[in-house]
N, C-alpha and C positions, 0 to 999 in steps of 0.2 A: 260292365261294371260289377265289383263282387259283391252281393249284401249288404255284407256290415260296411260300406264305404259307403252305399248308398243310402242307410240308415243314417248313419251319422250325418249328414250331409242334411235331410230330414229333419234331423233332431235340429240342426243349428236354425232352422228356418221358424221354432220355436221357442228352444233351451236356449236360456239366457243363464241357467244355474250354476255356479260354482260350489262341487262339495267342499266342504271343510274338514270334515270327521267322517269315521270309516261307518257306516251303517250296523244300527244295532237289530236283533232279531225284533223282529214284528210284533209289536206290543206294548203295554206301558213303558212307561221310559222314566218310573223313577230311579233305576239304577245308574241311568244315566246321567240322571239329576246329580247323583254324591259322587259321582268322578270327579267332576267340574267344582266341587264345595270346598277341596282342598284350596284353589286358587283365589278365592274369596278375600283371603288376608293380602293375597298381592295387589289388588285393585287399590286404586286413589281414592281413599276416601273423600278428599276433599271433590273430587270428580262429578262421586256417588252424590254425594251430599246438593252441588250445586245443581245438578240433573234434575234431583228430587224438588229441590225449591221451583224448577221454571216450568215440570211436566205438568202438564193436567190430566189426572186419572179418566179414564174412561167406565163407564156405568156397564157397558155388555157391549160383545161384539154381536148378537143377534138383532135384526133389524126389528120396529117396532116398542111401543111404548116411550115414556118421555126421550128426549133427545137433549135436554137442558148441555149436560156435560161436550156436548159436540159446538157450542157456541166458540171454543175456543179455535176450534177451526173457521169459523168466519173468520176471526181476525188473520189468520193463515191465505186464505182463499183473497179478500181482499174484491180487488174489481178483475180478477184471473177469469178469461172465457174459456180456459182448457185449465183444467185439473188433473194432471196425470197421479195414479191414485198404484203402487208398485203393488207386486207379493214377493216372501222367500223362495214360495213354491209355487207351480201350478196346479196342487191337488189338498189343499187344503182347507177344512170345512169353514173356521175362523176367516182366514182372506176374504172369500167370497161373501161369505155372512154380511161380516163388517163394511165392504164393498156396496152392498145393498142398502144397507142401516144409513150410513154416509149419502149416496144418492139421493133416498126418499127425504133425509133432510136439506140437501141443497135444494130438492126441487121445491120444497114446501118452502125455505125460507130465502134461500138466494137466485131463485130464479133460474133452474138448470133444467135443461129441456132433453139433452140426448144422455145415453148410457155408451159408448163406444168400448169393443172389445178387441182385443188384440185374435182376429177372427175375421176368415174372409168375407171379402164387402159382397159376395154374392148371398152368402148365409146371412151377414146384416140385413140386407134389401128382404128375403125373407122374412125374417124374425121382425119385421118394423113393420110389414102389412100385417102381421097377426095384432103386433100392439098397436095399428092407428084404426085396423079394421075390421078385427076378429076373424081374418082371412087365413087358413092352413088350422095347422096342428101343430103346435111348437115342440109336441114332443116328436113328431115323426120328422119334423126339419130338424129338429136337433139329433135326434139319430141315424139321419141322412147324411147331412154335413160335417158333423162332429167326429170326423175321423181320422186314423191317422195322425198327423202332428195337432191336430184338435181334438183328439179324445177325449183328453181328461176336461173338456169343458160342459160335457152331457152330463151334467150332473142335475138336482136337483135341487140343490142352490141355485143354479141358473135358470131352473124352469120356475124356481120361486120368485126371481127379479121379474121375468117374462111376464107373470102373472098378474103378478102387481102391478106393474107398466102399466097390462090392458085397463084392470078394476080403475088405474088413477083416467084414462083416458075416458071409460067409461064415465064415469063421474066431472069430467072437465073436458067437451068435447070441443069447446072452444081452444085450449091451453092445453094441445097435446105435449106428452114425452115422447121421443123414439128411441129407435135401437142401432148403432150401425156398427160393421165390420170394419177396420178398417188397412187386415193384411191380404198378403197376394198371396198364398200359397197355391189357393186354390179359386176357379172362377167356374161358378158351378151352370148346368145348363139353365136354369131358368135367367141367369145375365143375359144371354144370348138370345131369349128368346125377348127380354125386355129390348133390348136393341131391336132385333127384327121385326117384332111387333110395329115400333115405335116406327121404321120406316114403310111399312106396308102401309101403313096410316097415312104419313106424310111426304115422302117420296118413294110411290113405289115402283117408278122408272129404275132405282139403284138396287132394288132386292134380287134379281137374278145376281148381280154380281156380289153382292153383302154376301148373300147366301152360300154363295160357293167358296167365297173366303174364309167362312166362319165352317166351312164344311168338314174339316179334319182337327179342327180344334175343341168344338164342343164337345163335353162328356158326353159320353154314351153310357157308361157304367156307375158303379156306387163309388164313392169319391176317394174312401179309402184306397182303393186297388189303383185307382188312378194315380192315387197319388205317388205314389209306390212306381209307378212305372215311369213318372215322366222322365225323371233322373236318370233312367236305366236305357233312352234310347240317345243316339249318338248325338254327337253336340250341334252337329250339321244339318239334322233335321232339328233340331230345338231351337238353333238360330233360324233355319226355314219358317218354324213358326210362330216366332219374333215378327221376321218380314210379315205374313199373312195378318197378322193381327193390327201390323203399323198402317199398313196398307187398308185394312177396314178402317180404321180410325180417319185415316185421311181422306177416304172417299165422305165418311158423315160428316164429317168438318167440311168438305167442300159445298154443301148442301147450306140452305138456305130458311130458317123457321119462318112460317107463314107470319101475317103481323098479327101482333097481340099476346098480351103476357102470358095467356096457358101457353099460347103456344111455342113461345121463347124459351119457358119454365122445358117443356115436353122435353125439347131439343137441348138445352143444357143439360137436364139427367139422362138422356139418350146417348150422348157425348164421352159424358163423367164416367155412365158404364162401360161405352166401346174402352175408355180408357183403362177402367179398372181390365179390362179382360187382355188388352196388351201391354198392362207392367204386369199380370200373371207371365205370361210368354215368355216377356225379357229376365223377371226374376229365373226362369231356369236355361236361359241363355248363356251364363255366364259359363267359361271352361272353370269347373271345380274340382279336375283333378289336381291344380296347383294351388299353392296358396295364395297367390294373386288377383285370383277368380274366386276364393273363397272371400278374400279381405272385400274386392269388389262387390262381389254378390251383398254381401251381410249388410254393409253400408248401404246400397242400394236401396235393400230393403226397409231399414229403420229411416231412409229419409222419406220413401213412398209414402210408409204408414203418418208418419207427419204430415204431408201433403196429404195426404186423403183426411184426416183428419180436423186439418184447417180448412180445406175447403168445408165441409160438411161443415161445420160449425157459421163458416162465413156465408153460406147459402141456405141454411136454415134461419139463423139469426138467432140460435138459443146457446145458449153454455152450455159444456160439453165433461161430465167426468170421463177421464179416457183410464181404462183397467187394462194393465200388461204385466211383466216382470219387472223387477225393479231396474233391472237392465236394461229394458228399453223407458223406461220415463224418467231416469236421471241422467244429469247431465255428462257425466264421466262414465265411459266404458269400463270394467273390473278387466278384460280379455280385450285390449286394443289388436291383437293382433288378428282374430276375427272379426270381432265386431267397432270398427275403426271411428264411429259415430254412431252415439245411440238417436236415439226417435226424440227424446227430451232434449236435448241439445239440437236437433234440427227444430223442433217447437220453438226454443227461448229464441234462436235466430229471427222465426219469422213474427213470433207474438210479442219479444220483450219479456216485460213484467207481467203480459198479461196470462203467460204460463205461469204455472207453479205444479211443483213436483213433492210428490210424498210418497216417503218408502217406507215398507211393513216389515219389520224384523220380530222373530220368535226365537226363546231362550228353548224350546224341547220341543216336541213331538213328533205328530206322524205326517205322511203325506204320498198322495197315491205319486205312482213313477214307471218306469221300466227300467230294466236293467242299459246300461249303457253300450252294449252290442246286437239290443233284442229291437226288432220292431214297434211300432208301435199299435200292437193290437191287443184286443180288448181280455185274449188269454196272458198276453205278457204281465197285465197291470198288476202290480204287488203293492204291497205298503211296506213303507221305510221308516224307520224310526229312529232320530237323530237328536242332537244336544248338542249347548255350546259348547264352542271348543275354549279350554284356559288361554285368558290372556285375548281372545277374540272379542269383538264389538257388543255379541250379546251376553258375554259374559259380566260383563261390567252395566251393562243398561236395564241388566234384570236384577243388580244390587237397588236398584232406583225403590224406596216403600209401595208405591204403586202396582198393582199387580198388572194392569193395562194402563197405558197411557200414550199421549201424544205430546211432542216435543217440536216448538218453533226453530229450528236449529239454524236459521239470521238472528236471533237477539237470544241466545244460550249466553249466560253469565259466562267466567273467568271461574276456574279454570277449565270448567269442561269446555270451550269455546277450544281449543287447543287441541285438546283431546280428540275434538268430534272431528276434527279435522287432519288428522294423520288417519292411513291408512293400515288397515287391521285384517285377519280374519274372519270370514262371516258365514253364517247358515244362507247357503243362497242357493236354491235348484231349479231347474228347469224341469221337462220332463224325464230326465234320464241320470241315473245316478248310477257309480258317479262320475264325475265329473272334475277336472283341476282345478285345484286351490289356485284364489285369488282375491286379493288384496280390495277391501271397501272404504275410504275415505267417508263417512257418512256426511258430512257438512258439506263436501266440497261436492256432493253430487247429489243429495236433496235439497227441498227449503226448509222441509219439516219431516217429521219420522212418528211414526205410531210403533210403538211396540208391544207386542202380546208375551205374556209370559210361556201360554204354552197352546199347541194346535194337536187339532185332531185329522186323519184324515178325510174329504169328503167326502158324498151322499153320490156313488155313480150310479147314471143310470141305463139300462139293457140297451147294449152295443146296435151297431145296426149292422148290413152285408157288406161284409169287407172289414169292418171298425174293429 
């Protein structure tokens, strides 16, 4: 398989981003601001106008200090056990920021207990001993795992949420938060050793053959270079080990937990992992030199991450903010032709109303990426610098007086109700830019929208081997 086909292919297992507008050189972006200023007089004012009457401004997208201005999102949130919480980008400093600020207030007023990232559930199970037990190093798992199609999450806005997690835990040992992954790109080796541990412990009649199942699957390298490879070997061994993986699962599932609820509890997350490690397998099972392996694959994926996410919320018992692209937490796909069903739309199926979806849109700035034929390693990452496009969604949602704000977009007055509801062009990237224009209906595929006027890119931090 050549490179850039295997990159890409990569990319989609993350990029949810659609560019809009062609990239500007690397840098402030007010010149970018007065392209877009001519367009100003085309907008609806009456649009503008009714926008402005129903958004409520936001105070700062940095986390910490009063939070008064975020009450308006209770009324958004509601009795919702998932909160899928979108970005434009993946590498920008504002999303993450605000991301955070938002979490510390659900946990403190509405009773939200996990952070969920669009991140493999083996790097979650990681990151969640550090926050329930000061166990690792979060920055060396984060520069372990954070590779590859999770680069840009090594940042230091995410070692900043990490942190705070622990200090709230510390302080509330009773009323823990946690942390969970919950995509399959990658299922890194300590999964595997939670499985096998798990049966050494309680059935170790089945470990000679666990073992040997799990023998050609488990990483052995830095997870970057792995990741990199698994695409590149033929499809006949990647369904091979598919079977190997189904085949573990089914021999723990034939097994039996001793009686008593640790022990029930052991053996349901025993399970839950052999699972998470064989929808890794099957996610690169799928033939994706056609497009019918691409369309299957992509769905696949954004329903898993639903499923892992509703279980985990339903076996913890705490509410859950889930942070991904806006791509995967609303209900309408922008690109049906790869991705044929997002992750939010598999939520509302199984929670109802008890999901709720909110998307981030920015009228300018920056945000880390790669180029869209380049891998993703930590010499590729550049910064991009972008603006609305005239006549596009944030062109008109940055006339709003507000310079930040969030918008209920179920009870939006007349005429913007209309408005918010046809489909537009949008600033929306993934990791890799660019990327093909496509069209965001904002109403019909959030409940609610925060928009920032403008981002910066984030805070990365020192790659790891392979990253």
């Amino acid at each position: 398989m050549k490179r850039h086909h295997t990159t890409a292919l990569l990319s989609l297992l993350l990029c949810m981003g659609t560019a809009t507008t062609p990239a500007l050189a690397a840098g402030p972006a007010t010149s970018a601001i007065s392209a877009t200023s001519a367009s100003a007089d085309r907008a609806d004012e009456a649009v503008v106008k009714a926008i402005g009457r129903a958004a409520h401004p936001l105070r700062t997208t940095e986390p910490g200090g009063p939070d008064g201005d975020l009450r308006a999102l209770d009324r958004v949130v509601g009795d919702a056990r998932v909160v899928g919480i979108g970005e434009a980008t993946h590498g920008s400093h504002e999303f993450f920021a605000l991301k955070q600020r938002v979490f510390r207030h659900l946990v403190r007023e509405r009773g939200f207990r996990t952070y969920a990232l669009e991140a493999p559930w083996s790097t979650g199970l990681r990151l969640n001993d550090y926050v329930l037990h000061g166990k690792g190093d979060p920055r060396r798992i984060m520069r372990e795992d954070f590779q590859d199609s999770y680069l840009l999450w090594n940042t230091r806005e995410y070692l900043s949420l990490i942190q705070w997690m622990r200090s709230w835990n510390l302080a509330h040992p009773g009323d823990p938060v946690r942390f969970m992954g919950n995509d399959v790109a990658y299922a890194g080796p300590d999964l595997y050793d939670r499985v096998l541990d798990y049966v050494r412990r309680a059935h170790p009649a089945v470990l000679p053959e666990l073992t040997a199942l799990y023998r050609d699957l488990r990483p052995t390298g830095p997870s970057g270079p792995y990741l990199r490879d698994y695409l590149t070997r033929p499809l006949a061994e990647r369904k091979e080990r598919a079977a190997l993986a189904t085949r573990a699962l089914d021999l723990l599932r034939k097994q039996r937990p001793a009686p008593g609820r640790a022990a029930g509890e052991a053996y349901r997350w025993a399970v839950r992992n052999a699972l998470a490690i064989r929808q890794t397998a099957d996610q690169y099972a799928f033939d994706f030199t056609g497009q019918d392996g691409v369309t299957a694959g992509m769905r696949y994926r954004d329903r898993v991450m639903a499923d892992n996410t509703a279980w985990w919320q339903e076996n913890t018992g705490g509410k859950v903010l889930l942070s991904a692209h806006n791509g995967h937490i609303g209900y309408r796909s922008g690109d049906p032709v790869n991705y044929p069903k997002t992750q939010g739309a598999f939520l509302r199926d199984r929670l109802g109303a008890r999901y709720v979806s909110v998307g981030l849109t920015f009228h300018h700035g920056t945000f880390n990426g790669v180029g869209a034929d380049d891998a993703m390693l930590d010499a590729n990452v550049r910064r991009f610098t972008v603006a609305a496009a005239p006549g596009g969604n944030e062109d008109t949602l940055d006339r709003v007086r507000h310079r930040d704000y969030l918008l209920d977009l179920r009870t939006a007055p007349a005429p913007a109700r209309d408005w918010l509801r046809a489909p537009r062009t949008a600033l929306d990237y993934g990791t890799a830019y660019p990327a093909p224009q496509k069209p965001v209906a904002l109403a019909r595929t959030f409940d609610a929208l925060i928009h920032l006027h403008s981002v910066r890119a984030s805070d990365r931090l020192p790659a790891g081997e392979g990253g």
